[in-house]
DOKOLVO-23378 format. One record per residue (C-alpha): residue number from 0; chain; residue in three letters; x, y, z. Coordinates in nm, 2 decimals, padded with zeros to 4 digits. Example, Ala and Ser with C-alpha at 12.3 -4.5 7.8 and 13.67 -1.06 7.14 Angstrom:
BEGIN
+-----+-------+-----+--------+--------+--------+
|   n | chain | res |     c1 |     c2 |     c3 |
+-----+-------+-----+--------+--------+--------+
|   0 |     A | ALA |  01.23 | -00.45 |  00.78 |
|   1 |     A | SER |  01.37 | -00.11 |  00.71 |
+-----+-------+-----+--------+--------+--------+
This chain:
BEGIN
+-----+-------+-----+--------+--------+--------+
|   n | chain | res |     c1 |     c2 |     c3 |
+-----+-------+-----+--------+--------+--------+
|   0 |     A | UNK |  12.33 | -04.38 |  00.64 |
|   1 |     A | UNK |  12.62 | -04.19 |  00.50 |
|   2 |     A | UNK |  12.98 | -04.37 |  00.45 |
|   3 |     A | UNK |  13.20 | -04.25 |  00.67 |
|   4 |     A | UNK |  13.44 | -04.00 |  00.53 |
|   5 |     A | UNK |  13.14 | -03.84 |  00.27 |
|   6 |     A | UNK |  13.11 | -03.50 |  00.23 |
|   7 |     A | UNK |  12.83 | -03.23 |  00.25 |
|   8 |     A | UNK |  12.62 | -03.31 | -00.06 |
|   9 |     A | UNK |  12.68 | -03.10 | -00.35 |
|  10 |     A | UNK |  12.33 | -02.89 | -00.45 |
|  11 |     A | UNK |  12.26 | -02.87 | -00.79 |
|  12 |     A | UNK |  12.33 | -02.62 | -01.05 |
|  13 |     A | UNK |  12.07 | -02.40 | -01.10 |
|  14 |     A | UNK |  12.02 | -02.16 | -01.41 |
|  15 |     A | UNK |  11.82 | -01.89 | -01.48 |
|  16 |     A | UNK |  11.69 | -01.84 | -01.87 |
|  17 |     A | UNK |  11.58 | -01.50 | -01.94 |
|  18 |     A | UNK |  11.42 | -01.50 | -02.33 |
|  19 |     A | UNK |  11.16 | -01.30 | -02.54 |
|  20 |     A | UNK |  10.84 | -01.14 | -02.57 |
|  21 |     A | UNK |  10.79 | -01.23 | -02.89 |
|  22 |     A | UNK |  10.66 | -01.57 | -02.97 |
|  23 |     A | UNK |  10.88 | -01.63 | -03.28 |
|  24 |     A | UNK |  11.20 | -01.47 | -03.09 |
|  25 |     A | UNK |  11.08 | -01.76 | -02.78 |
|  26 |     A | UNK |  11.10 | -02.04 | -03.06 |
|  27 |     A | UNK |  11.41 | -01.95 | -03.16 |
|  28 |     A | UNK |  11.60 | -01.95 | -02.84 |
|  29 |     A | UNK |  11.46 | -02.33 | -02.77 |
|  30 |     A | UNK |  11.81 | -02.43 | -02.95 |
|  31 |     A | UNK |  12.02 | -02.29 | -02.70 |
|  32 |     A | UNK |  11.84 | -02.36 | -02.43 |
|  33 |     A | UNK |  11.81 | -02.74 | -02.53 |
|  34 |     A | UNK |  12.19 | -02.74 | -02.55 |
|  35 |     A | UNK |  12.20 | -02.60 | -02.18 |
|  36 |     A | UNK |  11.93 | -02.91 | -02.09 |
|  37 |     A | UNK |  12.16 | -03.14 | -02.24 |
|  38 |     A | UNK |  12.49 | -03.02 | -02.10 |
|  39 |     A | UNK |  12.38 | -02.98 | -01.74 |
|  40 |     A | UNK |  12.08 | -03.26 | -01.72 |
|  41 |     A | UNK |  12.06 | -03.24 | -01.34 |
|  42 |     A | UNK |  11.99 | -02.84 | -01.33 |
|  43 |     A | UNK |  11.66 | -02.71 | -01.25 |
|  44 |     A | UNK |  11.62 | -02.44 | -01.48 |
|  45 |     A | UNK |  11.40 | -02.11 | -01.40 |
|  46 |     A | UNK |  11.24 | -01.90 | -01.76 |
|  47 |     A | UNK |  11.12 | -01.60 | -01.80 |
|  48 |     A | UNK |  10.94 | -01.51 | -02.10 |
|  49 |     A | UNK |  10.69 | -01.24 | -02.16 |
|  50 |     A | UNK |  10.33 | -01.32 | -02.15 |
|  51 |     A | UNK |  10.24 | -01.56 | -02.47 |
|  52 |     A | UNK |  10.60 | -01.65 | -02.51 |
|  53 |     A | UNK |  10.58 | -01.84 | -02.22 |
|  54 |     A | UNK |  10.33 | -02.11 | -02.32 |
|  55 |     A | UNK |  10.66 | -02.22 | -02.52 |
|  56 |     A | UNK |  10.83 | -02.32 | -02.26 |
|  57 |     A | UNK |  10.55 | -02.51 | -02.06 |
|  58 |     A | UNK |  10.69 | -02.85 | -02.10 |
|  59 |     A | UNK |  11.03 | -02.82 | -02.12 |
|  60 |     A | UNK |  11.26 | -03.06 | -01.90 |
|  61 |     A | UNK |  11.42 | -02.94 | -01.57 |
|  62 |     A | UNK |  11.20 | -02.67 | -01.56 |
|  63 |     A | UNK |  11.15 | -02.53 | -01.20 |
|  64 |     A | UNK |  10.98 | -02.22 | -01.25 |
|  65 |     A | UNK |  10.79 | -02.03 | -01.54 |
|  66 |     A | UNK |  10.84 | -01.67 | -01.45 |
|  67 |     A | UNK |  10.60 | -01.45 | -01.68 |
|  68 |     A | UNK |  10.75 | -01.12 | -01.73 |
|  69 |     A | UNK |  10.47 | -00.87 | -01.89 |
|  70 |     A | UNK |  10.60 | -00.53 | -01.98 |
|  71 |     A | UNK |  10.51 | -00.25 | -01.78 |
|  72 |     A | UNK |  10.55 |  00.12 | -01.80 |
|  73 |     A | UNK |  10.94 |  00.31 | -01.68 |
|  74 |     A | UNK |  11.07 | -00.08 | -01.75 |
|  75 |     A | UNK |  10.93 | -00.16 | -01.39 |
|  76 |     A | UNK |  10.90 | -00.55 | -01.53 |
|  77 |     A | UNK |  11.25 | -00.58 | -01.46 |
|  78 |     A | UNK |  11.24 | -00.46 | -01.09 |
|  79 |     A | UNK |  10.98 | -00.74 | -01.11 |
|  80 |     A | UNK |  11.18 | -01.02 | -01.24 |
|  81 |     A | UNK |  11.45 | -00.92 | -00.96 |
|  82 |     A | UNK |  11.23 | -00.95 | -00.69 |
|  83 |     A | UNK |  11.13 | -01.30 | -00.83 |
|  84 |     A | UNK |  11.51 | -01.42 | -00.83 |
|  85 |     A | UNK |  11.74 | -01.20 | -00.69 |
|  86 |     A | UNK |  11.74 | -01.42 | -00.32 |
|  87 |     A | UNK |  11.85 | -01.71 | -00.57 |
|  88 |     A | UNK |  12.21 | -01.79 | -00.58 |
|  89 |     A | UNK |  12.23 | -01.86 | -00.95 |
|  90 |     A | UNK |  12.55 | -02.09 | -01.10 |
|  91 |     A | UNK |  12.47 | -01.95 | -01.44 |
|  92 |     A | UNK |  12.22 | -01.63 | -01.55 |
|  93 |     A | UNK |  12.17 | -01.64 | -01.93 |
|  94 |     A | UNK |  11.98 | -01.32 | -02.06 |
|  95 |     A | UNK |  11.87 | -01.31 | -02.45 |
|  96 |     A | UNK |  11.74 | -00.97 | -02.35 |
|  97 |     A | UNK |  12.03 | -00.80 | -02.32 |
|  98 |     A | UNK |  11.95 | -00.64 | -02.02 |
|  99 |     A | UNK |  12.19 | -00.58 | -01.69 |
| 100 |     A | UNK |  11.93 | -00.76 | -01.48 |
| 101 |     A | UNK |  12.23 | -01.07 | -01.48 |
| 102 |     A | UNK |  12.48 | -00.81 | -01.31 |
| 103 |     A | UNK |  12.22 | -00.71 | -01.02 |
| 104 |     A | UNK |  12.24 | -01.10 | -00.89 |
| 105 |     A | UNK |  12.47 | -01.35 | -00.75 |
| 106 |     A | UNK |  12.57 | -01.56 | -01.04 |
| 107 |     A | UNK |  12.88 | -01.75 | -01.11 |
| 108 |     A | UNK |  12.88 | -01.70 | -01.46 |
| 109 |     A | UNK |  12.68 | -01.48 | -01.65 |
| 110 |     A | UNK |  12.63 | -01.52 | -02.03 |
| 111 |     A | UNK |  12.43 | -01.23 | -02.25 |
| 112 |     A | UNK |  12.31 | -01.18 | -02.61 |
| 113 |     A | UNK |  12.57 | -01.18 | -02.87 |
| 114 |     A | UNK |  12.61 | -00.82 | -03.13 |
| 115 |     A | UNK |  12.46 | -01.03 | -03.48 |
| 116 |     A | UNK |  12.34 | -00.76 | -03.72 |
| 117 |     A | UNK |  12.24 | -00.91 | -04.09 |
| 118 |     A | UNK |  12.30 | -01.27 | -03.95 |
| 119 |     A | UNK |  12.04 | -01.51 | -03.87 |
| 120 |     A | UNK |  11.86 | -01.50 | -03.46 |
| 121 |     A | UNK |  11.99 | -01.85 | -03.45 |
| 122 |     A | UNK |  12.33 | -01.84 | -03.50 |
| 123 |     A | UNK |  12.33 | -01.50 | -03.29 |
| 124 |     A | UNK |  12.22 | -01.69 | -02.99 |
| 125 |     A | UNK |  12.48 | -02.01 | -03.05 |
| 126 |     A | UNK |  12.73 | -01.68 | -03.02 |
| 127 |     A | UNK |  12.68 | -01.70 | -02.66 |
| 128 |     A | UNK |  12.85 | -02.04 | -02.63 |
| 129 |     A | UNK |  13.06 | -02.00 | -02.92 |
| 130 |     A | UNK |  12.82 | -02.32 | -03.08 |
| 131 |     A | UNK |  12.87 | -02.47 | -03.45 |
| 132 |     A | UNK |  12.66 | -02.55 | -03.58 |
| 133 |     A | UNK |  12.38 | -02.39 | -03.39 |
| 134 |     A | UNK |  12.13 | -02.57 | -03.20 |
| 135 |     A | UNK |  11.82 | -02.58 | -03.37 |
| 136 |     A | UNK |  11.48 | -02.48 | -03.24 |
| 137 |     A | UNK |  11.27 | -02.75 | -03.11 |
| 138 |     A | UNK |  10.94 | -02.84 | -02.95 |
| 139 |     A | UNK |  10.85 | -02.97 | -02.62 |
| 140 |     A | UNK |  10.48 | -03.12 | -02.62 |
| 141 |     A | UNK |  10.30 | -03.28 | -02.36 |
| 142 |     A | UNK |  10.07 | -03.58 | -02.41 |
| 143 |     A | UNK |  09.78 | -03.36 | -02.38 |
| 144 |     A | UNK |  09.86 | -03.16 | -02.67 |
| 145 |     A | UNK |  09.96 | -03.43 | -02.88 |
| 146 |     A | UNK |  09.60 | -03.60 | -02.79 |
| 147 |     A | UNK |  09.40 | -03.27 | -02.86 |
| 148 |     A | UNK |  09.62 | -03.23 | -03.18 |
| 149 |     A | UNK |  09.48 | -03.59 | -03.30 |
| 150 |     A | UNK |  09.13 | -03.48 | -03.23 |
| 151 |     A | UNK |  09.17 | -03.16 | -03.46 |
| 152 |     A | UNK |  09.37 | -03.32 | -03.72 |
| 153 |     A | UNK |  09.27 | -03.68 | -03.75 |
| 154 |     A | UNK |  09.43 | -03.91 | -03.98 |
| 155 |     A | UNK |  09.31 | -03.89 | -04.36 |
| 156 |     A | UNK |  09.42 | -03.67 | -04.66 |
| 157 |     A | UNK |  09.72 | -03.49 | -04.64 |
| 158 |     A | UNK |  09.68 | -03.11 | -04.46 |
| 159 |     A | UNK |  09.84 | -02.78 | -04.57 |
| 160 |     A | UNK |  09.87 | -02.52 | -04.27 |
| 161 |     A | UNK |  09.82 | -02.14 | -04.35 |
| 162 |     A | UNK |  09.89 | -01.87 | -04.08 |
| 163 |     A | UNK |  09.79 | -01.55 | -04.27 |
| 164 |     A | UNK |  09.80 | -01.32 | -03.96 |
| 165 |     A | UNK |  10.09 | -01.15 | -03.81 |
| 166 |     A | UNK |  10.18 | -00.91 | -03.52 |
| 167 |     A | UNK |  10.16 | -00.60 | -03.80 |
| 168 |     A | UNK |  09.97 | -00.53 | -04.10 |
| 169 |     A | UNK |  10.23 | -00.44 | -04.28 |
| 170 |     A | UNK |  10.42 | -00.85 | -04.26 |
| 171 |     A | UNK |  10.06 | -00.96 | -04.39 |
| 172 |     A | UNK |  09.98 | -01.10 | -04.74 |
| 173 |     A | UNK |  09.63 | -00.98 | -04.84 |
| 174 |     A | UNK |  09.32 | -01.31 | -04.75 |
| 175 |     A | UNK |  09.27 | -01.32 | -05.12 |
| 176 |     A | UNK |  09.59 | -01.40 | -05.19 |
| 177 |     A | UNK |  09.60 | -01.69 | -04.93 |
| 178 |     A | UNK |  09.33 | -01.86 | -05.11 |
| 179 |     A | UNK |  09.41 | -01.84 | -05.44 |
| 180 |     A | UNK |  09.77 | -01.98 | -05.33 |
| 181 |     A | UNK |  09.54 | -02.24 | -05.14 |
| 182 |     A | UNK |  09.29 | -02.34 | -05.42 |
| 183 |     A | UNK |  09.62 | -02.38 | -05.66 |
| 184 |     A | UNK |  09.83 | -02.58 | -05.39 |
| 185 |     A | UNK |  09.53 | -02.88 | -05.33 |
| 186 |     A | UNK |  09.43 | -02.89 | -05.68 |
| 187 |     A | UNK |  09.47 | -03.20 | -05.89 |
| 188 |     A | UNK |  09.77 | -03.03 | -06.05 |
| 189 |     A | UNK |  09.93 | -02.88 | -05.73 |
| 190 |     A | UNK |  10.17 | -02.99 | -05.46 |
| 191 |     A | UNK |  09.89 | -03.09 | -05.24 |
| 192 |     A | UNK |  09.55 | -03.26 | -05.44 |
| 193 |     A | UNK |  09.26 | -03.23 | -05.24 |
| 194 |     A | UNK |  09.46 | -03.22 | -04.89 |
| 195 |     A | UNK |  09.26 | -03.01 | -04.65 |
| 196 |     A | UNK |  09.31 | -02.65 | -04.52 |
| 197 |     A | UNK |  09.42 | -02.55 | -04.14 |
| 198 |     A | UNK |  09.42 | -02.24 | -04.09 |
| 199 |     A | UNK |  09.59 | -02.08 | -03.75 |
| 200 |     A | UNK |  09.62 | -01.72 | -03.59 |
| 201 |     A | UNK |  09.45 | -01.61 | -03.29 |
| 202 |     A | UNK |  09.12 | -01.53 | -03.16 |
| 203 |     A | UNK |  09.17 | -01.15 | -03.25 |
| 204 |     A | UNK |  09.35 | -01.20 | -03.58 |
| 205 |     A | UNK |  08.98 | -01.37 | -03.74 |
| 206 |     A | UNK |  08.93 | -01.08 | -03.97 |
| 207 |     A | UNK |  09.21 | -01.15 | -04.14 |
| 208 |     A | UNK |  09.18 | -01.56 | -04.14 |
| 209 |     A | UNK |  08.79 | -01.54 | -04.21 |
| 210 |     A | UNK |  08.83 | -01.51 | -04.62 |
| 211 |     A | UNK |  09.11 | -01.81 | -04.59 |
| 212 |     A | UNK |  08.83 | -02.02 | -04.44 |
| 213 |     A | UNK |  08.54 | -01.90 | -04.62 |
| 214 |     A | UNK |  08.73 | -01.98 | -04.94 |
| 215 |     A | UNK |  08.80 | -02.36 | -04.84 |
| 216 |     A | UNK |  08.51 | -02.64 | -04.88 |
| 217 |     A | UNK |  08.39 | -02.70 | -04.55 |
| 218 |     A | UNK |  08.50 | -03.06 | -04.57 |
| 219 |     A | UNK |  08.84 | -02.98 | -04.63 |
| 220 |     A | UNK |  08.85 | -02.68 | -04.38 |
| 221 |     A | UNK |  08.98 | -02.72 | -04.02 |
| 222 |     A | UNK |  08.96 | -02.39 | -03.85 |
| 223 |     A | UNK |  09.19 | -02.36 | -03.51 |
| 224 |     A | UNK |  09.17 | -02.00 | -03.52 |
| 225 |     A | UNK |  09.21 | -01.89 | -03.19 |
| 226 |     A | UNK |  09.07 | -02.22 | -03.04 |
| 227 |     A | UNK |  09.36 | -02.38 | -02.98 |
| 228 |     A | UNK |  09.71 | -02.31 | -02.70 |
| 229 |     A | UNK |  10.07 | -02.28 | -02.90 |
| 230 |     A | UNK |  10.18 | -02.64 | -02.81 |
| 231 |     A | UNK |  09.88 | -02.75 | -02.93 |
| 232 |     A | UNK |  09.92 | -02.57 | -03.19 |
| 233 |     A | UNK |  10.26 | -02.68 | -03.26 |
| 234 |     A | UNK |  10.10 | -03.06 | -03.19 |
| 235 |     A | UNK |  09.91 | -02.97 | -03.49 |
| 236 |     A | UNK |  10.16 | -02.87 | -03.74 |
| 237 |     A | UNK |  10.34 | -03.14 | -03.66 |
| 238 |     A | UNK |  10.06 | -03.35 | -03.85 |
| 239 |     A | UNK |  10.06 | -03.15 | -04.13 |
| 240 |     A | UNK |  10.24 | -03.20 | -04.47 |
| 241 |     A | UNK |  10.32 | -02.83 | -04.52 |
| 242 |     A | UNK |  10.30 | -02.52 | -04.41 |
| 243 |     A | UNK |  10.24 | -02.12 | -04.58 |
| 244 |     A | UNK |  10.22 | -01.83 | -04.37 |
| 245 |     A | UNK |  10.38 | -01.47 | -04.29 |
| 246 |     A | UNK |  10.69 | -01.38 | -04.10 |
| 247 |     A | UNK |  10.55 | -01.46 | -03.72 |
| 248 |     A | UNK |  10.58 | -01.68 | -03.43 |
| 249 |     A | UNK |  10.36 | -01.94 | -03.63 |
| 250 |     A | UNK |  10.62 | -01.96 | -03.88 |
| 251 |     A | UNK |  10.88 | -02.05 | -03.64 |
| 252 |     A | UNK |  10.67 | -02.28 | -03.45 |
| 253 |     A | UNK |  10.59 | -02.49 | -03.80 |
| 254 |     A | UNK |  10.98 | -02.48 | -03.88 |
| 255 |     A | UNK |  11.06 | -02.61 | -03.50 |
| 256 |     A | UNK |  10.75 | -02.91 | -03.54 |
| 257 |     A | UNK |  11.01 | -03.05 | -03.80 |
| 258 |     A | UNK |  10.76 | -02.95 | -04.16 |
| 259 |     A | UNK |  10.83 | -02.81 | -04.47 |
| 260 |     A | UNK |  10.77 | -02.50 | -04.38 |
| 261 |     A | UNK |  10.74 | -02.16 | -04.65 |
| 262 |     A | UNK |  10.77 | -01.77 | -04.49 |
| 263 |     A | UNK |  10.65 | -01.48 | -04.72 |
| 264 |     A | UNK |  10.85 | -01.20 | -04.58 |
| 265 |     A | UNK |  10.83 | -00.85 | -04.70 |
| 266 |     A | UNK |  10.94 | -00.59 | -04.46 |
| 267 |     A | UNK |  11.12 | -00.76 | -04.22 |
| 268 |     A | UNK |  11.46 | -00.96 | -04.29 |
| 269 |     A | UNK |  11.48 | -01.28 | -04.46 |
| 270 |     A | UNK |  11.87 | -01.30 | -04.37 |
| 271 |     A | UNK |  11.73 | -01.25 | -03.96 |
| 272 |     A | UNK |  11.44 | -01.46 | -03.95 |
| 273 |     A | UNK |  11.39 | -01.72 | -04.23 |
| 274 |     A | UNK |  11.22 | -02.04 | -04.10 |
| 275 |     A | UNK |  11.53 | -02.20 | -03.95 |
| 276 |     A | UNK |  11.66 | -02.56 | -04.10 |
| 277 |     A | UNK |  11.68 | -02.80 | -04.40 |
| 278 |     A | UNK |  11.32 | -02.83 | -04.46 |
| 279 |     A | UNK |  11.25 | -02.40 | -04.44 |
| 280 |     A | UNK |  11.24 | -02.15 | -04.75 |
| 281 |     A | UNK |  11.07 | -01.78 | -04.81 |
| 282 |     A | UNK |  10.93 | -01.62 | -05.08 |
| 283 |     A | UNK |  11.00 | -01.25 | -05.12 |
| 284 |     A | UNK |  10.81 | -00.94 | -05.24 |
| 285 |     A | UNK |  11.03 | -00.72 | -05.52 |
| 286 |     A | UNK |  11.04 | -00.45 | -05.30 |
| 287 |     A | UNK |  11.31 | -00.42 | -05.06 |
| 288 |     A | UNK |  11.28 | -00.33 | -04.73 |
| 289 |     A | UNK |  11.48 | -00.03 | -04.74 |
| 290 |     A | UNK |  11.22 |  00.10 | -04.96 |
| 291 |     A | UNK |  10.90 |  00.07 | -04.74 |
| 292 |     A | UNK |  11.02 |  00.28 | -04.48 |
| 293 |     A | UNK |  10.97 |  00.63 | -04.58 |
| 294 |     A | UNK |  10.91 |  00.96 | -04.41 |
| 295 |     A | UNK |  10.66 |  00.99 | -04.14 |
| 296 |     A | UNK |  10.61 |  00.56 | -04.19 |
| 297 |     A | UNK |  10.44 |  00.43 | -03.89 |
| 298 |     A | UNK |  10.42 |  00.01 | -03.85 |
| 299 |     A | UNK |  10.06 |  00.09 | -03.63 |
| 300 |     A | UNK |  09.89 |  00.26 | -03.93 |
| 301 |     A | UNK |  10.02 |  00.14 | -04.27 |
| 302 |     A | UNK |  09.83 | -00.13 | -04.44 |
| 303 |     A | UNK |  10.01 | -00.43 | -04.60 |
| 304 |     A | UNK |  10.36 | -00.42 | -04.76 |
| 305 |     A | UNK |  10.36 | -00.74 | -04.95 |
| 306 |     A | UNK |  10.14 | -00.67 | -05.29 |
| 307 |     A | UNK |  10.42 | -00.73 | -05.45 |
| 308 |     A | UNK |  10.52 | -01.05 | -05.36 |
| 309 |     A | UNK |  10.26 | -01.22 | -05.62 |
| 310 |     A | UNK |  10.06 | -01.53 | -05.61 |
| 311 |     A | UNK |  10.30 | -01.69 | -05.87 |
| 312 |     A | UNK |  10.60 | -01.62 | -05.71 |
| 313 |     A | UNK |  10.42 | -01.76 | -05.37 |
| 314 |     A | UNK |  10.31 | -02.08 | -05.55 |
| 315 |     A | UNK |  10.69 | -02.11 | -05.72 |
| 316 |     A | UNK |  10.84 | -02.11 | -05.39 |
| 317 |     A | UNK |  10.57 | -02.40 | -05.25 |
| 318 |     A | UNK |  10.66 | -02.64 | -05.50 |
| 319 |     A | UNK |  11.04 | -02.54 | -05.51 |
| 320 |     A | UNK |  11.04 | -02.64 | -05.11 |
| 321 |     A | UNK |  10.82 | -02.94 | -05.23 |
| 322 |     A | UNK |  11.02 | -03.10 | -05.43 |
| 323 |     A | UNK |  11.32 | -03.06 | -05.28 |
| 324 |     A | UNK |  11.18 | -03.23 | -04.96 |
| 325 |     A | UNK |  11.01 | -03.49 | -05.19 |
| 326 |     A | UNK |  11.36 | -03.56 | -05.32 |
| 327 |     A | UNK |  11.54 | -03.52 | -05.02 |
| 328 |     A | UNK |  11.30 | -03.79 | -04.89 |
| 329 |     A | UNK |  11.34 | -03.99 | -05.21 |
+-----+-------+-----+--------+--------+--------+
């Protein structure tokens, strides 16, 4: 029964989390939206996310609903997304898509993507709350993907993750290359002696993960290529000792499980999307990016951009990052 004197009771604050498409773009905005979790720990909180991006945000805390936003032709995914929340009085709309869809809806505050050119996704995104330092990415894993991660990756020698796939040719360092780095990383010389191989990307990216495999001794070789959901995925590589791979949403999902964790970039911007935090490094080709992009360049057609980023360089980097988070640990 209610005291005399109470008041109506006061509903709770509800927000509304538009984010990416991308998977990598998804993993990046998990800082800022843990800071919202944190500063508001009563709010249900409703996310939107395009159609793999949104197995991010699965488990997160608060979450109400998981709005999957799948782009359609004439932008009609937005009108969409408004008919999903637009009878929702919102206390706070935060949109990392920069779109107008906040201005369309009753909100009390609104909060949009920051400008950022040349500086890194993270620190864009800690713009929009004037943050510093930024929140870092993180991961939110449910029990069942940390038991199905133990399953894959059972306790025993040490395991170095590879993601050689990426959402363009042109981001992708050639198979061959992949294996030589891994033969050279779990030798009895390397950073890794006789650790065994995962090696992730998804069901329609085997082409390119089939020589990584192929090249590991089947004892050593765990193959979740396209057998296994991102949290799971991110369960994984949370049991792994390092990880290699292209600029892509794997990359970011290695740096956010907390692992050393290397990016080869070539074409795309180290300054924008380096593996965020203390334990992430990248290893470059010579070419700059300016330079790839000539007339009549199209992303759909051209083959890979990185031959000259070279094994050496690759291998340089992995042992720089190695010791450095041997000694860091030290």
């Amino acid at each position: 029964m209610a005291s005399a004197g109470a008041g109506p009771k006061t509903p709770p604050m509800r927000i509304l989390f538009v984010t990416a498409t991308r998977i990598g773009d998804a993993v990046l905005s998990t800082g800022l939206l843990s800071y919202l979790i944190e500063r508001h720990p009563s709010a249900p909180i409703t996310i939107a996310a395009g159609p793999l991006a949104a197995q991010i945000f699965a488990c997160a805390p608060q979450l109400e609903r998981l709005l999957v936003v799948a782009k359609r032709k004439f932008a009609l995914h937005w009108a969409g997304l408004y008919a999903a929340v637009a009878l929702q009085r919102w206390d706070m709309v935060v949109d990392l898509r920069g779109s107008a869809l906040a201005y369309f809806l009753l909100a009390r505050e609104r909060h949009s993507i920051a400008k950022g050119e040349g500086e890194h996704r993270v620190r864009q995104l800690a713009k929009i709350f004037a943050l510093d330092p930024p929140p870092s990415p993180r991961l939110w894993l449910g029990a069942q993907h940390e038991r199905r991660a133990a399953e894959l990756v059972p306790p025993g020698a040490p395991v170095l993750a590879l993601a050689p796939a990426a959402n363009w040719r042109g981001k992708e360092w050639r198979a061959e290359r992949f294996s030589e780095l891994a033969r050279r990383l779990t030798a009895s010389d390397g950073v890794l002696p006789s650790a065994r191989v995962l090696v992730l990307a998804a069901a329609h990216e085997r082409g390119q993960a089939a020589p990584v495999l192929e090249a590991v001794p089947p004892a050593r070789r765990i193959d979740l290529v396209g057998k296994v959901d991102l949290l799971t995925a991110g369960a994984a590589l949370k049991r792994c000792a390092l990880f290699v791979g292209n600029d892509s949403g794997l990359m970011h999902l290695a740096a956010a499980a907390g692992i050393p964790t290397l990016g080869l970039f070539g074409p795309t911007s180290t300054a924008r999307y380096a593996p965020w935090g203390p334990l992430g490094a990248v290893a470059t080709t010579t070419q700059k990016p300016a330079a790839m992009f000539g007339p009549g360049f199209d992303h759909r057609t051209t083959d890979t951009l990185m031959d000259t980023l070279s094994i050496d360089a690759a291998e340089e980097a992995a042992h720089d990052l190695w010791e450095r988070v041997v000694g860091a640990a030290a």
